[in-house]
C-alpha positions as CSV (number, residue, x, y, z in Angstrom):
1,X,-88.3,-116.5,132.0
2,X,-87.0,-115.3,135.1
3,X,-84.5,-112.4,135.2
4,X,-80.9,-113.7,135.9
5,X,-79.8,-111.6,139.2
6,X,-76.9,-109.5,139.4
7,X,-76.1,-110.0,142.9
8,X,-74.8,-112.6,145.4
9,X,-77.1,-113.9,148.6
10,X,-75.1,-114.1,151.3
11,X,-76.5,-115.4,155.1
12,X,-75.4,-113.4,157.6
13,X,-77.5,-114.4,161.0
14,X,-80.4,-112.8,159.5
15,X,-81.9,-112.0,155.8
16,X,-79.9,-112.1,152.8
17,X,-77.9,-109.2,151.7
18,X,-78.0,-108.1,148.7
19,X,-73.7,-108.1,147.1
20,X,-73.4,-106.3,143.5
21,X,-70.8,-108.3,141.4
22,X,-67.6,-106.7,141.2
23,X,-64.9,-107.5,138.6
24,X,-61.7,-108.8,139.7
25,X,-58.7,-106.5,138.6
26,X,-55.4,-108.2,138.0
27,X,-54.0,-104.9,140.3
28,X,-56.1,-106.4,142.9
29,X,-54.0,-108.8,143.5
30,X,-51.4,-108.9,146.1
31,X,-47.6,-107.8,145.7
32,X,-46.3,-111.0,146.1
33,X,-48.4,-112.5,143.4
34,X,-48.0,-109.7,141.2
35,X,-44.2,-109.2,141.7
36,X,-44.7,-113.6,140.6
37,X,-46.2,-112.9,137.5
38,X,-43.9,-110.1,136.4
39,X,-40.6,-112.2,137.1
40,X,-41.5,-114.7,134.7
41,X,-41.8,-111.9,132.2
42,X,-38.3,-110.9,129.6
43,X,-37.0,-107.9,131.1
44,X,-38.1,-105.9,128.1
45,X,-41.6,-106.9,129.1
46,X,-41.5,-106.2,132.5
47,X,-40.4,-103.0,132.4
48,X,-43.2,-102.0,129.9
49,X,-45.9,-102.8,133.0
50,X,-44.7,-99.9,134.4
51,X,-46.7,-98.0,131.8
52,X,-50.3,-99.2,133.2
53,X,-51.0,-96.9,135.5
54,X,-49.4,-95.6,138.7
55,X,-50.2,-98.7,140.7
56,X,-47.5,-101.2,138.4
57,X,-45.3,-98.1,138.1
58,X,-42.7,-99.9,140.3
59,X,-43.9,-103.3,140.8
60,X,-41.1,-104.8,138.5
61,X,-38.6,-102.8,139.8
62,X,-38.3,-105.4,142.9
63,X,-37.9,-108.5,140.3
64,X,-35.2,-111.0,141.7
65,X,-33.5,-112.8,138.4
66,X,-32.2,-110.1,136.1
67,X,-31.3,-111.4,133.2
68,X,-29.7,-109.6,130.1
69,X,-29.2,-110.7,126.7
70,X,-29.5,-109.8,123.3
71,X,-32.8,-112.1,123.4
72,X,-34.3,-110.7,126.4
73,X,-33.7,-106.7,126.1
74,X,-34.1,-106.9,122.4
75,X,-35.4,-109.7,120.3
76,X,-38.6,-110.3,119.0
77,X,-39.6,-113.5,116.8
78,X,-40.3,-112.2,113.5
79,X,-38.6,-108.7,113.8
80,X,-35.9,-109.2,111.6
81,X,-33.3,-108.0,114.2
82,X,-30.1,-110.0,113.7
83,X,-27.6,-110.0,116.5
84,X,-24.6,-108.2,115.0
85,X,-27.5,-105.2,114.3
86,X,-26.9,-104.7,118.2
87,X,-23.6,-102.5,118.8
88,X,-22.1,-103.1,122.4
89,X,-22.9,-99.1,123.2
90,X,-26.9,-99.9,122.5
91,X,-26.9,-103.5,124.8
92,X,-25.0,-101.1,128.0
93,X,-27.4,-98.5,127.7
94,X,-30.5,-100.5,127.6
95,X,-28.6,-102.4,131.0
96,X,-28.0,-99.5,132.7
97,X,-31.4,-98.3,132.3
98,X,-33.5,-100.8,133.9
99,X,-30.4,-101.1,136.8
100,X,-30.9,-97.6,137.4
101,X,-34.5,-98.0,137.9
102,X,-34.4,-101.0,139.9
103,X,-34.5,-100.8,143.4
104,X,-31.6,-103.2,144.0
105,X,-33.5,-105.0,146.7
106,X,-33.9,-108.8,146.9
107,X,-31.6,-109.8,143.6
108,X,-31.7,-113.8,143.2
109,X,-29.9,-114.1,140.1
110,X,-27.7,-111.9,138.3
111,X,-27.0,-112.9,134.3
112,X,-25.0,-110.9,131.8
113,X,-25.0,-112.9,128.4
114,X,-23.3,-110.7,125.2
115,X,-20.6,-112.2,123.3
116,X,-19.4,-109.0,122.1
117,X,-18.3,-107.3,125.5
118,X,-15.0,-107.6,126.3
119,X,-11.9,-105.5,128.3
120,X,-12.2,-101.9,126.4
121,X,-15.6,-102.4,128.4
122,X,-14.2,-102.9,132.0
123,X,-15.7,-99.7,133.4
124,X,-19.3,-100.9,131.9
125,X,-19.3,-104.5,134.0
126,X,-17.3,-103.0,136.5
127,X,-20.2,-101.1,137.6
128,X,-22.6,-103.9,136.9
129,X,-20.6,-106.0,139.4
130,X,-20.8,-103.4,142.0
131,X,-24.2,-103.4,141.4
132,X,-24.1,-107.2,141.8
133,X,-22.8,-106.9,145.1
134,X,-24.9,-104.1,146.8
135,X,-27.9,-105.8,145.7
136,X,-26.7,-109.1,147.6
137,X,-27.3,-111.8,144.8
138,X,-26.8,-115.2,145.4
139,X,-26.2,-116.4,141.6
140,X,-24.1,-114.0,139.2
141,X,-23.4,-115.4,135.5
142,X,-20.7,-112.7,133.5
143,X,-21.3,-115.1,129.9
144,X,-18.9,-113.1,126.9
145,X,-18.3,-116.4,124.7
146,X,-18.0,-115.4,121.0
147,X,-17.2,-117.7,118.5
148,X,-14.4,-116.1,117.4
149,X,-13.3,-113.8,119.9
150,X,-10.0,-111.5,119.2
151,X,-10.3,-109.0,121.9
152,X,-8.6,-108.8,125.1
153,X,-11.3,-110.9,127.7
154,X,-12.9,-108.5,130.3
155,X,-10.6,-109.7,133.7
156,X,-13.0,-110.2,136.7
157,X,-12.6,-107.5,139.1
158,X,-11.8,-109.6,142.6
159,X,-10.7,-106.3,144.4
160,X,-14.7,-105.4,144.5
161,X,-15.0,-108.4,146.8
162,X,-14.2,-108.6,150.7
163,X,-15.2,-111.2,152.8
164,X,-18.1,-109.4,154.2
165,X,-19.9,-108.4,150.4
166,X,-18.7,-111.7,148.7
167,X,-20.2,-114.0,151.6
168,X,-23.7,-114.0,150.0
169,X,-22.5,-115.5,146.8
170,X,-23.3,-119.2,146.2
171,X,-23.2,-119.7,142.4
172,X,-21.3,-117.6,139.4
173,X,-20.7,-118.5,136.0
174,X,-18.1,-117.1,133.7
175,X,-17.5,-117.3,129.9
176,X,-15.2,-115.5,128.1
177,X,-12.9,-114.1,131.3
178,X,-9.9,-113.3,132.1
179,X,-8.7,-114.8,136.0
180,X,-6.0,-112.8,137.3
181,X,-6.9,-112.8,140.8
182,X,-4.8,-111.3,143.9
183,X,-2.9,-113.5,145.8
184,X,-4.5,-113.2,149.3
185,X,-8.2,-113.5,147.9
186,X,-10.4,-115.3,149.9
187,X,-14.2,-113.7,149.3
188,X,-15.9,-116.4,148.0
189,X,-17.0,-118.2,151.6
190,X,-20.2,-119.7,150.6
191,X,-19.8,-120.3,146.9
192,X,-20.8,-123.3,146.3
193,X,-21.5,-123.7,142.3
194,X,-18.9,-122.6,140.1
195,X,-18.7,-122.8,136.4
196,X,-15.4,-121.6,134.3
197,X,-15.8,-121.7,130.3
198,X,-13.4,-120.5,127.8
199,X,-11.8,-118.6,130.9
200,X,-7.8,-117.6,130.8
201,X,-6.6,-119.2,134.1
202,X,-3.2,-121.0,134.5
203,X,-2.7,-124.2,137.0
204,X,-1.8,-122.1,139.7
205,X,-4.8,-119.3,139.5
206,X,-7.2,-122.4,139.4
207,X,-5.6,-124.2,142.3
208,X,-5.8,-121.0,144.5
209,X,-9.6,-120.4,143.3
210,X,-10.6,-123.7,144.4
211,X,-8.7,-123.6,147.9
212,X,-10.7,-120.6,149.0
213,X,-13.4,-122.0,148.1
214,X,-14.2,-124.3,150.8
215,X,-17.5,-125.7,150.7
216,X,-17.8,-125.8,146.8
217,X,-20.2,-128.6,145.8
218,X,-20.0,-128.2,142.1
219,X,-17.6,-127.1,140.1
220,X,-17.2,-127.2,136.4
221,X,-14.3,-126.0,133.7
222,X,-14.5,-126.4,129.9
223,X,-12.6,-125.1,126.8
224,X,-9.5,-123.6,129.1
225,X,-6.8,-124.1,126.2
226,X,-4.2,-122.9,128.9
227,X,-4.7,-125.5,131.2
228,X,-2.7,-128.5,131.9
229,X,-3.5,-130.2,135.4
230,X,-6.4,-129.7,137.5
231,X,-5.9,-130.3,141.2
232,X,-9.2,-130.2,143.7
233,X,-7.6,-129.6,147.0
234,X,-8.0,-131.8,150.3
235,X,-9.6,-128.9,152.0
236,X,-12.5,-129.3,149.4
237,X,-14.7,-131.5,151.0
238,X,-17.8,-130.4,150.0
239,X,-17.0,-131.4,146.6
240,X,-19.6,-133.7,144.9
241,X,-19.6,-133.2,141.4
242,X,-16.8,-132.3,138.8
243,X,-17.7,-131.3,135.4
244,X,-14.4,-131.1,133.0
245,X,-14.8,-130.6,129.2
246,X,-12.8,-129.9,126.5
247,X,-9.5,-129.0,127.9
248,X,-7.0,-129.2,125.2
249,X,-4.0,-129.1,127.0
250,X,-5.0,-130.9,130.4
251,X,-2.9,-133.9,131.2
252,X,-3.3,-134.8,135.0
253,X,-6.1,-134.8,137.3
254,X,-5.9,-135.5,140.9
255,X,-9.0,-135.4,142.4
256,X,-10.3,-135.3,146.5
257,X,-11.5,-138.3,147.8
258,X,-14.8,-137.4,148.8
259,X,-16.1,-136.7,144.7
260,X,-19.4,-138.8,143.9
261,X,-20.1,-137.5,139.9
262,X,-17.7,-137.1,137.5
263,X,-18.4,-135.8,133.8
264,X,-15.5,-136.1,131.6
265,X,-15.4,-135.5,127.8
266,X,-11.8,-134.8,125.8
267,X,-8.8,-136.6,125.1
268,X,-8.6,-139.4,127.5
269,X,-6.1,-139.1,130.2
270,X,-5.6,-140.8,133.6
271,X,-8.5,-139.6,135.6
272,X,-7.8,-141.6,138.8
273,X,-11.2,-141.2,140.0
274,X,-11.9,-142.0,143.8
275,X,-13.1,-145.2,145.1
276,X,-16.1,-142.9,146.4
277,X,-17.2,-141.8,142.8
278,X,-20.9,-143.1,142.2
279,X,-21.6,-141.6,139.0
280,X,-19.2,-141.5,135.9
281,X,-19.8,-140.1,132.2
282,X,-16.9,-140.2,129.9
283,X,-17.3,-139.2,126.2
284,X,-13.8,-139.7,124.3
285,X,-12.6,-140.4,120.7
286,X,-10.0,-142.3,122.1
287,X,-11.9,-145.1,123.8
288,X,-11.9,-148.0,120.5
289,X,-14.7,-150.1,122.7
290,X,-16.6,-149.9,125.2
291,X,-16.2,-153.7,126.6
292,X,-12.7,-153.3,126.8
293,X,-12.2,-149.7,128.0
294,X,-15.2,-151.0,130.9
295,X,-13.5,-154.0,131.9
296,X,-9.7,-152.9,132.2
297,X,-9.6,-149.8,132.9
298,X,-12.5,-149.0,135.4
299,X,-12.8,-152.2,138.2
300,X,-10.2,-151.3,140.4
301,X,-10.6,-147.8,141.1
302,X,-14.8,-147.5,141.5
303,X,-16.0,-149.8,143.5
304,X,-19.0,-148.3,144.6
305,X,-20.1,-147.4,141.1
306,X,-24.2,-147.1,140.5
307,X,-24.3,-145.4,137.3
308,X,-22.0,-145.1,133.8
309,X,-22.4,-143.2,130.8
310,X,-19.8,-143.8,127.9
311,X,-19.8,-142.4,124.4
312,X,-17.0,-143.0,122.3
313,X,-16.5,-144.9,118.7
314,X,-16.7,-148.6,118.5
315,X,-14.5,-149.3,116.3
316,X,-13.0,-152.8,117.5
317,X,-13.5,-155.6,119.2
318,X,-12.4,-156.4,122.5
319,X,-11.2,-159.4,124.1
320,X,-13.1,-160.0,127.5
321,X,-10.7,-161.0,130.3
322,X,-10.3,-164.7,131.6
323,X,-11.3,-163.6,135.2
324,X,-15.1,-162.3,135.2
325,X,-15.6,-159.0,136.5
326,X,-18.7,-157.4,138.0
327,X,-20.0,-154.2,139.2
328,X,-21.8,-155.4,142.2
329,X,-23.0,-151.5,142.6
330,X,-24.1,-150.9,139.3
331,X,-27.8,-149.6,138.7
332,X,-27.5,-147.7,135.4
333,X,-25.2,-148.4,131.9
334,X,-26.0,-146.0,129.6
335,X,-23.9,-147.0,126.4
336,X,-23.6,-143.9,123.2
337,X,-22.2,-146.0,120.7
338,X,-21.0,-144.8,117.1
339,X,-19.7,-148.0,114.7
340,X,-17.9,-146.6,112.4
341,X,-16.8,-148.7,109.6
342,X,-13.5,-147.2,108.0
343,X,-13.3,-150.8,105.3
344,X,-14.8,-153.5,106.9
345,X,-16.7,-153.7,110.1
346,X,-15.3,-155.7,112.9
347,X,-17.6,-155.5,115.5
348,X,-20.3,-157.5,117.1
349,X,-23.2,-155.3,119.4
350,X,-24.3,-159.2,120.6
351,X,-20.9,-158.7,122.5
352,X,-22.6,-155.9,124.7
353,X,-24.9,-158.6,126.1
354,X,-21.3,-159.5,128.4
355,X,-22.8,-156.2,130.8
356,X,-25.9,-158.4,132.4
357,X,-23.5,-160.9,133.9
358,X,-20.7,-158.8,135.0
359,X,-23.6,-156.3,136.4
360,X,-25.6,-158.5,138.2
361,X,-27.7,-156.1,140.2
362,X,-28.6,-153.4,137.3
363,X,-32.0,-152.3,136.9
364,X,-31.7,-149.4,133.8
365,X,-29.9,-150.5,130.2
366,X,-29.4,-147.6,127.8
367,X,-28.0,-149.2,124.2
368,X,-27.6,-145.8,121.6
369,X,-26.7,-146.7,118.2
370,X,-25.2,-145.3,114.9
371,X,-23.8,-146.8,112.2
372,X,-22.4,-145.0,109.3
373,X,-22.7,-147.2,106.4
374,X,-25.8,-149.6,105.1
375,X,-26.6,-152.4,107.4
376,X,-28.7,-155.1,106.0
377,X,-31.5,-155.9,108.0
378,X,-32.1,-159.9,109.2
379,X,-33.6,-162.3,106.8
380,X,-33.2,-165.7,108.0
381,X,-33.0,-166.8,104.6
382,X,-29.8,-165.0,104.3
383,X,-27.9,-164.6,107.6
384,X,-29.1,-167.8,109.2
385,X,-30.3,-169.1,112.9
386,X,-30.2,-166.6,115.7
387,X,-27.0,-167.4,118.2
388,X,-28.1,-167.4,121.6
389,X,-25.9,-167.3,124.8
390,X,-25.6,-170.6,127.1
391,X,-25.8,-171.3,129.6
392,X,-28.7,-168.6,129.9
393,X,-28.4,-166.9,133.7
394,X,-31.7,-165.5,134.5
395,X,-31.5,-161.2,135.4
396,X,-33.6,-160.7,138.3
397,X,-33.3,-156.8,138.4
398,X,-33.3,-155.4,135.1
399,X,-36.5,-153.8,135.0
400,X,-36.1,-151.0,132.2
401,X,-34.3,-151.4,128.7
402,X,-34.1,-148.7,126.0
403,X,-32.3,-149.0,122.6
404,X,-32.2,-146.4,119.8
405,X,-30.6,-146.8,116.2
406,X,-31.9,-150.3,116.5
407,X,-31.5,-150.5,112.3
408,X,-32.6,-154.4,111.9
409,X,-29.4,-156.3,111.7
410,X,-28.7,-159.6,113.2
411,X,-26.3,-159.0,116.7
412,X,-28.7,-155.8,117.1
413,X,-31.7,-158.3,117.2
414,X,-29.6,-161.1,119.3
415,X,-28.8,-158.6,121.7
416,X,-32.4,-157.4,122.5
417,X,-33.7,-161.1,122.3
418,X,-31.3,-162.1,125.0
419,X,-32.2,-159.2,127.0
420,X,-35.8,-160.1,126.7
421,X,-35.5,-163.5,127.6
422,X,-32.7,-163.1,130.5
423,X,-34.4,-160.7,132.0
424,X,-37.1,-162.2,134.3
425,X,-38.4,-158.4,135.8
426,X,-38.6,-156.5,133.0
427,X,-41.0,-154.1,132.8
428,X,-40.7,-152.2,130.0
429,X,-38.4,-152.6,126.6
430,X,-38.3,-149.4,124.1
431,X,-37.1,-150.4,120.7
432,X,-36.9,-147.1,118.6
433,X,-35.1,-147.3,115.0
434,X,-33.7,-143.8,114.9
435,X,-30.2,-142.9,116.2
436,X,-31.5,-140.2,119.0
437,X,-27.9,-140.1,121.0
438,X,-25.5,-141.7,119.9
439,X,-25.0,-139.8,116.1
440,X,-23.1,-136.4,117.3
441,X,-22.5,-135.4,113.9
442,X,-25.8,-135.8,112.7
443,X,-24.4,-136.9,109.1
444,X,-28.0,-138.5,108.2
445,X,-29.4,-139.2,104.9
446,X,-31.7,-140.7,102.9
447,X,-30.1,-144.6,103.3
448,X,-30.6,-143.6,107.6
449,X,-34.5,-143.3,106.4
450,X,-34.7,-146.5,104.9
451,X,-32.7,-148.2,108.4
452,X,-35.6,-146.9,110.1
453,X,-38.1,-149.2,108.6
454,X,-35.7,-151.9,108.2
455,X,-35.5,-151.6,112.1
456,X,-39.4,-151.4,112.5
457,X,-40.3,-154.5,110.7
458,X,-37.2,-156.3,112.3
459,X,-38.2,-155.3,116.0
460,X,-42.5,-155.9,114.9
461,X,-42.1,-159.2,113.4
462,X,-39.1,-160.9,115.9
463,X,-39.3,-158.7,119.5
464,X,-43.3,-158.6,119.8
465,X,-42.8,-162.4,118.6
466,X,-40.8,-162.9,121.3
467,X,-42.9,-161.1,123.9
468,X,-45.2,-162.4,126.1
469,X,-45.6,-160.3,128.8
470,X,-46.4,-157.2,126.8
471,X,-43.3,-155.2,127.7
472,X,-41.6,-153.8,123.9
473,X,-42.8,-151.1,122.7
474,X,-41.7,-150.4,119.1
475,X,-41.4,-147.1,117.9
476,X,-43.0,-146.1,114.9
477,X,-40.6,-143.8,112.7
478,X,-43.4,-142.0,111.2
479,X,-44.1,-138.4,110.4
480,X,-45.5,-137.2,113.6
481,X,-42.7,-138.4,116.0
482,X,-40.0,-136.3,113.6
483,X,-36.8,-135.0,115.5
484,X,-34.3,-136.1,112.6
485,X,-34.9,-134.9,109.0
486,X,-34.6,-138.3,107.3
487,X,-37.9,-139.8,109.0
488,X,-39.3,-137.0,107.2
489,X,-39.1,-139.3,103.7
490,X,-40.5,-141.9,105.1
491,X,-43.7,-142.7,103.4
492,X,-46.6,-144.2,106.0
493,X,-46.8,-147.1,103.5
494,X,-43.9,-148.8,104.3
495,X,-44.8,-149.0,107.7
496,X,-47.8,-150.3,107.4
497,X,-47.9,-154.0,108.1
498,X,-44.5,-156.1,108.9
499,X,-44.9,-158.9,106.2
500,X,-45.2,-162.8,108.1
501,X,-43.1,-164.1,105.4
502,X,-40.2,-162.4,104.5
């Protein structure tokens, strides 16, 4: 057998030379890669390759996102290390450390995530923020959000920023702040994400925020318990998207006219959206259904519509108006639905089916179910012949249809039937029997198990039936697709087969 070489052959105009193999360092790499591979590292991670060897002494000293948490300078999976073990005196040491090491050069992102800090450490983020500032970052996230927080909130130091040093900030975050800015600020020149959670800001500290902020694209507020109207002033045209959340007190909102994305979710109040708005997603309590909220409420003030998300209880049903409405714009419903029966249920999902004639253009139906009680899945002996709509319009654009919590019963199945037969582009149809979306409280139990294979056999023996271009697709609530515990009872035997006579 012939001796396996050691070498490489290489032509070079003439006879071969004769290369010894060399092995490939990781050090042999250049910076660029190298500085790559150690910003994807925790920050307690990349400051240990400085103990290699002289050549990664400093290589992670020029990382761009530094980010510091009680998970990235100090937890481990499995050490036992609980949160609360962390006083604030250890977490601004270990921050200081590495920002005294760091070279402050080419700072991307900026993030300081530990609920415990608060005002008593002013002097601490203080000099974090200066540090913020020299180094020229473009994002900066200041996160304090406890869960129960009874300390005074740290208040953001504006009088570090000028219009010069604030000019390269173009996104910040802030949880768990105080607002008390100066009257004549205007720093913030290229800002153009801004993100406000738990913050104490009153109406007029907001309103002057947002007016020196001039070509803010994104801007988002939630759990302010002191505010009560949120104004987005005219000079604001870059704004695009609005993000509002769990604002207690908030009662008005007047918004500029060139806002495309909205995301509300609270008590609902008169939002007076634009006729520019594109994209809407409300999630309220107080909406009692969906058709009804949709078809009074919404027409006249969005015209130019393409996508809605609504979650809210369905506790009622509505009475569709005499004049048909559609959403000529319309591309994507997306429908969270929670059917709460408080005695006796008086609702009807085959009612939903009223969204393919007043949307005659859509192309994406979402349909997310809960309900809290114990549906009884369809048996024709018992609940009868299937209704069906008529006359039956054809849907030439709905092309994709999903619909979770799909437990079996009767207007669940009418509604996907009359989807499947209306709709003459469909491509695909996802029936899946667990509630994925729609059940925020996540008050499941065993009886949820059994609705999953209720809704299995239902959608097997009736939908795939029904199909004949091969577009549903049934998911099986088995024990290797888990997310939600009560799958976890079901026993593969009763999904085995759908019986052809029930």
């Amino acid at each position: 057998m012939a001796k396996r070489k050691s070498y490489l052959e290489v032509e070079q105009n003439g006879p071969p030379v004769k290369q010894m193999r060399q092995g490939l360092q990781l050090s042999d790499l250049p910076l660029d890669i190298l500085h790559s591979i150690v910003s994807r590292l925790p920050i307690r991670e990349a400051v240990r390759t400085s103990m290699l060897s002289n050549h990664w002494n400093r290589i992670w000293c020029s990382r761009p996102n530094l980010k510091f948490s009680f998970r990235s300078l100090v937890y481990n999976k499995g050490s036992g290390v609980s949160r609360s073990s962390i006083s604030e005196h250890v977490f601004i040491q270990r921050v200081d450390a590495v920002l005294k090491q760091h070279s402050g050069i080419g700072v991307d992102k900026m993030k300081i995530k530990f609920s415990p800090l608060h005002n008593e450490h002013a002097e601490h983020i203080d000099r974090w923020v200066q540090f913020a500032i020299a180094s020229k970052a473009r994002k900066l996230i200041f996160d304090f959000e406890g869960q129960y927080p009874t300390d005074e909130p740290y208040s953001f130091p504006f009088q570090l920023f000028n219009a010069a040093n604030g000019s390269h900030l173009q996104s910040m975050r802030l949880g768990s702040i105080s607002l008390k800015q100066p009257s004549n600020i205007n720093v913030f020149i290229n800002l153009k994400k801004l993100e406000l959670v738990d913050v104490d800001v009153t109406d007029g500290e907001l309103k002057l925020m947002l007016f020196n902020c001039n070509v803010l694209e994104f801007f988002g507020i939630s759990c302010c318990r002191m505010l009560t109207s949120l104004h987005t002033p005219r000079p604001l045209n870059h704004l695009k998207c609005l993000k509002v959340s769990h604002c207690p007190s908030l009662q008005v909102m007047e918004l500029n006219f060139g806002l495309e994305t909205l995301e509300y979710e609270g008590t609902l109040i008169p939002l007076g959206p634009p006729s520019t708005l594109r994209n809407l997603c409300i999630k309220s309590l107080d909406i009692l259904s969906c058709i009804g909220y949709i078809f009074t409420e919404l027409p006249s003030t969005l015209p130019r519509l393409e996508k809605l998300t609504l979650r809210c209880p369905e506790l009622k049903r509505a009475t569709l108006p005499g004049t048909p409405v559609k959403f000529l714009c319309l591309r994507h419903l997306r429908l969270e639905l929670n059917f709460i029966s408080l005695r006796k249920r008086r609702t009807d999902v085959f009612d939903l089916a009223c969204f393919l004639e007043a949307s005659p253009f859509m192309e994406h139906l979402e349909v997310h179910m809960w309900m809290d009680y114990k549906p009884e899945r369809y048996r024709k002996s018992s609940h009868g012949g299937l209704r069906s709509l008529l006359p039956c319009h054809p849907h030439s654009h709905l092309k994709l249809v999903n619909i979770t919590g799909f437990y079996g019963q009767k207007d669940q199945l009418e509604l996907a039937l009359h989807v499947l037969r209306v709709s003459t582009a469909l491509e695909a149809m996802k029936i899946d029997p667990r509630p994925m979306v729609a059940c925020t409280t996540l008050d499941l139990g065993p009886d949820d198990g059994l609705c999953f294979v209720d809704g299995y056999r239902v959608a097997r023996k009736y939908l795939r039936k029904a199909d004949h271009r091969g577009v549903v697709d049934v998911v099986k609530a088995s024990r290797d697709v888990e997310n939600i515990w009560p799958c976890k009872i079901i026993h593969p035997y009763w999904l085995s087969r759908v019986p052809e006579n029930e």
